[in-house]
N, C-alpha and C positions, 0 to 999 in steps of 0.2 A: 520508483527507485529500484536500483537491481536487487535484486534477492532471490533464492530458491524458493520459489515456489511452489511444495509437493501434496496436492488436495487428493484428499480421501472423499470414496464415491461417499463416505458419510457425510462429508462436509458439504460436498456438491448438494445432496439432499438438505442440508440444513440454510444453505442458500435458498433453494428453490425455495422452501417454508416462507423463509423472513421476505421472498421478493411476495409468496402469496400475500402475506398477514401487514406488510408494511404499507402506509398509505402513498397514495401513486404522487403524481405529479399537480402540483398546483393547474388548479384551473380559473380559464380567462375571465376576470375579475375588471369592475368600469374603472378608469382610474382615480385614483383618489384626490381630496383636491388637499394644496400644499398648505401644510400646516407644522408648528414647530415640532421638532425629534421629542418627541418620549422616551427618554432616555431611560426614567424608571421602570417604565414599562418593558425597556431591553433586558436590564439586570433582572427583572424579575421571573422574564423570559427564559435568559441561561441558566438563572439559581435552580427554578424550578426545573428545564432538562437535567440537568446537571446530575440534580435530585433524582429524578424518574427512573435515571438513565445509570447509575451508580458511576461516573466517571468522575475520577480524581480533581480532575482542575482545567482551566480554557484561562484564554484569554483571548479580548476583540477589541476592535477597534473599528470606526465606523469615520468613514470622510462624506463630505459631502460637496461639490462643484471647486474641487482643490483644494479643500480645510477640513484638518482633524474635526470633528466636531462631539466625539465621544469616545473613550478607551476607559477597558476597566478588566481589572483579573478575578477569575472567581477558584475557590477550592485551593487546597495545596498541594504542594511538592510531596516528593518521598521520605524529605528530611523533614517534614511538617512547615517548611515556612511560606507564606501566602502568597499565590501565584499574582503578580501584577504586571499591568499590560506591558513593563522591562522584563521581564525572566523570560530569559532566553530559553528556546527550543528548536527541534528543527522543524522546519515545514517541507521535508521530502521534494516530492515533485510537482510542488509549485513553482522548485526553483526552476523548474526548463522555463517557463515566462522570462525568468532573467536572464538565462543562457541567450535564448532570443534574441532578448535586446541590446547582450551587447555583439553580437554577428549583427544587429541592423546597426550599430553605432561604425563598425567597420566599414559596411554598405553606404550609408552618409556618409562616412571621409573616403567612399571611392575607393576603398579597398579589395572590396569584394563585392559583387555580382551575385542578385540573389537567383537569376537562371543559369549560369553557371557552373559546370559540374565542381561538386567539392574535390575531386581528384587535382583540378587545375590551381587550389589553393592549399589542397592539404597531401603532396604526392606518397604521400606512406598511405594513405588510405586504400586498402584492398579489403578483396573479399572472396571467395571459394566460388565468384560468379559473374561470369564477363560482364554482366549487366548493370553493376556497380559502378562501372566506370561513367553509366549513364546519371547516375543520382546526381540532383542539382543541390546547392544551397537550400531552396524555398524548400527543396521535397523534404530535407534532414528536420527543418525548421515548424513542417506540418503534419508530420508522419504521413507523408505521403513515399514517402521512395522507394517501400517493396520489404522493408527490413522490417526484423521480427524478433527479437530477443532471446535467446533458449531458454530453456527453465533450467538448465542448470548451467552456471557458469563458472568459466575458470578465474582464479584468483587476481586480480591486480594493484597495485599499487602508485600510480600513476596515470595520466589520462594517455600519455603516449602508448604503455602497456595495454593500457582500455582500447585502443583503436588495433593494436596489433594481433590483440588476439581474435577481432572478429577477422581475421585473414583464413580461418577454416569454417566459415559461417557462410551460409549459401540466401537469397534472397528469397520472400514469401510469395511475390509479385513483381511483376513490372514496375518498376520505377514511375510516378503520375498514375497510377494505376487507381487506384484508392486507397481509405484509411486504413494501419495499421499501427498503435500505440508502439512503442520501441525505445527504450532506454539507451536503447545503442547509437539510435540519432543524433541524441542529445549529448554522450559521450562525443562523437566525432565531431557536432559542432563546438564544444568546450576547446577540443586540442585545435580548429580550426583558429580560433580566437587566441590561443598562444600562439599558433605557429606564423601568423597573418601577421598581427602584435608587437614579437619578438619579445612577448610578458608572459609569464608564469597568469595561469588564469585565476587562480586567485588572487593575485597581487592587482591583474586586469581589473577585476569587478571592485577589489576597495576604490582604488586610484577614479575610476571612469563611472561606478555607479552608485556605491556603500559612501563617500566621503561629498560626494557632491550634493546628495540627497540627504547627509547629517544623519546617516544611518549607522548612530555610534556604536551601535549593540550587536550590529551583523560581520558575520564572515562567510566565506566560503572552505569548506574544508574537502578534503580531497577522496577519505573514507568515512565510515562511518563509524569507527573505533578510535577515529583521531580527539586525542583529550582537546577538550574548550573549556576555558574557565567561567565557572559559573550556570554552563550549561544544565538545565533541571534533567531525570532520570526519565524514561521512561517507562508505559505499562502497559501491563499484558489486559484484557479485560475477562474477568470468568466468574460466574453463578453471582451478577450482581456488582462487582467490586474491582478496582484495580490493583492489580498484583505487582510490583516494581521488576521491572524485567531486562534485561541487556539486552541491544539493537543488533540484529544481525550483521557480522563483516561483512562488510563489501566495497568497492570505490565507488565514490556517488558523487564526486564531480560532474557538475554538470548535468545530471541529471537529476541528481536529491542531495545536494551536499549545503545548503546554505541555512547557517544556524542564525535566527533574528530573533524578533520580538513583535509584538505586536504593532505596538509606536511604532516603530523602525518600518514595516507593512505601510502604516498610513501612510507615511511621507512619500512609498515606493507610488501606492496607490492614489496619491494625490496627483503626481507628477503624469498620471497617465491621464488624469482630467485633464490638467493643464496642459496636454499634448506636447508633451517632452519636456515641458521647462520644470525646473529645479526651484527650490524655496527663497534661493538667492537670487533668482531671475535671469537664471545661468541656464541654456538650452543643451541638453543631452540627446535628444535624437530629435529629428524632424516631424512636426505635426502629422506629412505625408506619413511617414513608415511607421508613425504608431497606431493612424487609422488604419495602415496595411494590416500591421501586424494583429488588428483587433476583426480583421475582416477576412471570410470563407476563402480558404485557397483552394485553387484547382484540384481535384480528388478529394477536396477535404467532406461531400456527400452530406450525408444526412450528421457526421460527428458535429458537424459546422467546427472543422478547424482551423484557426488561424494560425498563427507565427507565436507560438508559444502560448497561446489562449485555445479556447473552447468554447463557443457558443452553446446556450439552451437545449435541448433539445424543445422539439414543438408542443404547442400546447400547453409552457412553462411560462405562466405571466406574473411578473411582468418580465417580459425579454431580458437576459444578461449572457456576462462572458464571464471567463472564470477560467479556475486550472483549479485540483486539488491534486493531496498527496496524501498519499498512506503507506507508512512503513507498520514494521512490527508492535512497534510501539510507541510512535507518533502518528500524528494528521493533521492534515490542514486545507483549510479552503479559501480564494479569495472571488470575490464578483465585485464586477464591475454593473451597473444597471443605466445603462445610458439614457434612458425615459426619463427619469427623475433626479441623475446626477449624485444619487449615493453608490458609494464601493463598502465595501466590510469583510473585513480580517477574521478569522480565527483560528487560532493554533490549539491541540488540546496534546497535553502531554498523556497521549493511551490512544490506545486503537483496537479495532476489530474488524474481521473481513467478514462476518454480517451485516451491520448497518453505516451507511454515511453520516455520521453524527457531524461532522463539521459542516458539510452539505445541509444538511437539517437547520444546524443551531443558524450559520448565514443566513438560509430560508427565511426564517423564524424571522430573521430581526429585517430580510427584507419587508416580508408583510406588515411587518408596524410601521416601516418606513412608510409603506403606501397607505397607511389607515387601515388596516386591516387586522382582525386577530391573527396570529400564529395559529396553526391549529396542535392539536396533543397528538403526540404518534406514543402508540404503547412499547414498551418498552419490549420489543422485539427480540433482541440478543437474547436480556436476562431471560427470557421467558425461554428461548431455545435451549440455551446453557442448564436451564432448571430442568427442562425436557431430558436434559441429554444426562441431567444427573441424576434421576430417575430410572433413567436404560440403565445408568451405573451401577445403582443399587440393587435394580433387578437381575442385572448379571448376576452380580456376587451372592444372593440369596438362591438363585439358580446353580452358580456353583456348588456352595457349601451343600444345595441338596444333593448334587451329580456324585457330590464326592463320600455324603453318607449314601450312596444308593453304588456306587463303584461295586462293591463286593458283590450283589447281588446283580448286577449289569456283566459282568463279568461269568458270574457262574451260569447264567442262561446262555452263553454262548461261550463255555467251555467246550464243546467238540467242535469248535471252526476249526478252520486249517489257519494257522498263523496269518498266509496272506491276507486273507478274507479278515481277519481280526483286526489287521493294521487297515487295513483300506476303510472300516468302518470308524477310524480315530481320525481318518484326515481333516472331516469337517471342524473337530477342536482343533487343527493347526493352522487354521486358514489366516487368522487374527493374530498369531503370533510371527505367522512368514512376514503376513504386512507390515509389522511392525519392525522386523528384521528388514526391509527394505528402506522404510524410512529414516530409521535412528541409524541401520550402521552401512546401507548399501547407498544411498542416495546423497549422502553426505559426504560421501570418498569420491563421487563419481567427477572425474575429471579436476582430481586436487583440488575442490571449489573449496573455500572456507568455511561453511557453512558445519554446526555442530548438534547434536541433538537438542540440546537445547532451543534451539534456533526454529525445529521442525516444531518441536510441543509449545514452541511459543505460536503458533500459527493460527493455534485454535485449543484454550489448553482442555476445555472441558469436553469437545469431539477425542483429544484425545487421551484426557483420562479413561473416559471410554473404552477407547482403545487398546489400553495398556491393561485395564482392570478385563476385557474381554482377550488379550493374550494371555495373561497371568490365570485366568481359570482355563481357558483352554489347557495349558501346559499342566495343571496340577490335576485334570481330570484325566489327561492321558496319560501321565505318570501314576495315577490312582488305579485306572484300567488294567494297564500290565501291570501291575503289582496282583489287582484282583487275577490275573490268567493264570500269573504264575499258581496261587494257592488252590486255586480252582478247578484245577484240569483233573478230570477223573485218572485213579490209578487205571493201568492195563492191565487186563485179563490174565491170568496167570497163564494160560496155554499160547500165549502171546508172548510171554516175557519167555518162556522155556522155548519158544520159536526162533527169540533174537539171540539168545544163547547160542 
């Protein structure tokens, strides 16, 4: 989903940590043979993540060869009330799977051509790059067409404004070229699907995908600050706990705007078993394009991407497809496992850019599916975030010495030359520039919406860190030249009657 994105080379290090410390990828396991859902087994599954892991609340939901066959919410809301598999959330950029499907529902009525350039269906679409004109349908729909998202983006309010402004955006690649993840695909296929339509695309998805699938609880909304009623809060994740946090602005149509539930998931997720048909026996897209859509497209490489899906990567067994999403303060995952015919939902109202906790917890409940244990992942984050509140502390005990020891740091290097004085303080300014770039430079850039809040919600304990390593910097150098000024030896008298 779009958002600024601004990572600190401490973050980046604090990634590398959790991809060292975090367990890798399931490995190939005999299959299991069919036996009924343990269902208790699931709950006790995510009670105990949940637990491990200090996050607020989830909910899932699990189908099986086109039938709910289990949904349940665990933990609560902000306002204390019990999260259940109806309390609505968002699930980000899962929603491009939906955007997808209804560009193939256009495709089925023969509207649109999925090789096709999208310029021939959507002529406002431009770009800062001749080669835009080349992007098809299938490429928007695979991340394959060469587009690349910036990290900072300007504001919009609409999907048409969404498409307009990438008209000074230049492409990463050739169009078919290969993968490249891109929020801005999923933008242009959104306004493609009104514009084809002649429907507001939200009004598109209730009418064509939300009411035929009895998906009473879902909508599409068009940013991320647009009110929904009922909608749960969500959280920031830090040293253990979730923190209740506001979601970055931004327009997520189309690419992350679609607020549901879990229930409301199963019935989407059933209907992809039943290959297109509906709970009433009503068909929404063809058998054909939902295999497409579940199937590697051209350029789609090693990502294995489909048309709004995502396959495995290799050596994940048992085989599935899937999309997730991660905002600020939501995520979400769904897998489909075609071996054995179960799919599973999870939304968790909190998020973290350390670990894939929805990823994980699906995991989990696929391996019970197959007879097998879940395995236990340590709780990674909280252990980094403890790390990182540790540097905190040591900062600040390092300060408070730097700043009883100022006077005397000072008076040893009483006869510098000013220059030489100040060049020896830049290393305390370095943590405070950064942080000047992020909270007030980065935030302006290109009118984007984005507020500091927004930045410290990204990672809050990197950067209290951060803040508590500018805040000493600045009191140590404010300490320093105070000590110079007291410190500086008187002149020699035959000097002072010299300057006379």
């Amino acid at each position: 989903m779009p958002r600024v994105h601004i990572l600190l080379s401490l973050t980046a290090l604090v990634l590398v940590l959790a991809s060292l410390t975090s367990a890798g990828p399931a490995t190939a396991r005999p299959a299991a043979q069919a036996t009924a859902l343990d269902t208790e087994r699931i709950d006790d599954f995510v009670e105990s993540y949940l637990d491990r892991h200090g996050l607020p609340g989830a909910e899932i939901a699990v189908v099986h060869d086109g039938e709910l066959v289990h949904e349940r919410g665990f933990g609560e809301t902000s306002d204390g009330q019990q999260v259940t598999p109806s309390t609505k959330m968002r699930i980000a950029s899962v929603s491009k799977s939906i955007t997808a499907f209804a560009v193939l529902q256009l495709v089925d009525q023969g509207e649109v051509e999925l090789d096709q350039p999208v310029k021939r269906y959507l002529p406002e679409f431009e770009m800062a790059d001749v080669r835009a004109t080349e992007i098809t349908v299938r490429q928007l729909l695979s991340h394959t067409s060469g587009h690349v998202t910036p990290t900072i983006i300007p504001p919009a309010d609409t999907l048409k404004e969404g498409v307009t402004r990438q008209r000074e955006w230049a492409l990463a690649a050739d169009p078919g070229s290969g993968y490249r993840y891109s929020n801005g695909n999923f933008w242009t296929a959104a306004r493609l699907v009104e514009v084809v339509s002649g429907t507001g695309f939200d009004d598109y998805l209730r009418t064509n995908v939300f009411e035929p699938l009895r998906m009473d609880d879902t909508l599409s909304t068009t940013t991320s600050n647009e009110h929904v009623a009922g909608l749960a809060d969500g959280h920031v994740l830090a040293y253990g706990r979730g923190w209740k946090w506001p979601e970055m602005e931004a327009m997520v149509a189309g690419a992350g705007g679609v607020v549901t539930t879990a229930h409301d998931m199963a019935q989407w997720l059933a209907m992809q078993q039943r290959g297109g048909v509906g709970p009433d026996g009503r068909r929404l897209l063809s058998a054909d394009l939902v295999r497409e859509s579940h199937t590697v497209q051209p350029g789609g490489g090693s990502a294995r991407a489909g048309l709004g899906w995502v396959g495995s990567a290799a050596g994940v067994e048992p085989a599935r497809l899937g999309h997730g999403g991660t905002d600020v303060t939501v995520s979400a995952q769904q897998h489909l496992v075609p071996s054995s015919g179960y799919g599973v939902m999870v939304i968790l109202n909190s998020s973290t850019i350390v670990t894939g906790h929805p990823w994980n917890i699906s995991g989990g409940i696929i391996e019970i599916t197959e007879g097998h244990e879940p395995g236990t992942r340590a709780p990674v984050a909280i252990l980094v975030d403890l790390g990182l509140g540790l540097l905190t502390i040591l900062a600040v005990g390092l300060g408070v010495l730097g700043l009883r020891r100022a006077p005397g740091w000072a008076k040893r290097r009483a006869a510098w030359p000013w220059w030489r004085y100040v060049l020896r303080l830049v290393p305390q300014l370095i943590a405070p520039a950064v942080v000047v770039l992020l909270f007030g430079v980065a935030t302006t850039l290109q009118d984007n919406s984005a507020v500091p809040a927004d930045v410290f919600g990204l990672h809050p304990a990197a950067m209290i860190l951060l803040l508590t390593g500018a805040a000493v910097g600045i009191a140590l150098v404010v300490a320093r030249l105070m000590g110079r000024r007291t410190s500086r030896p008187a002149s020699p008298p035959n000097q002072e009657a010299h300057a006379r």
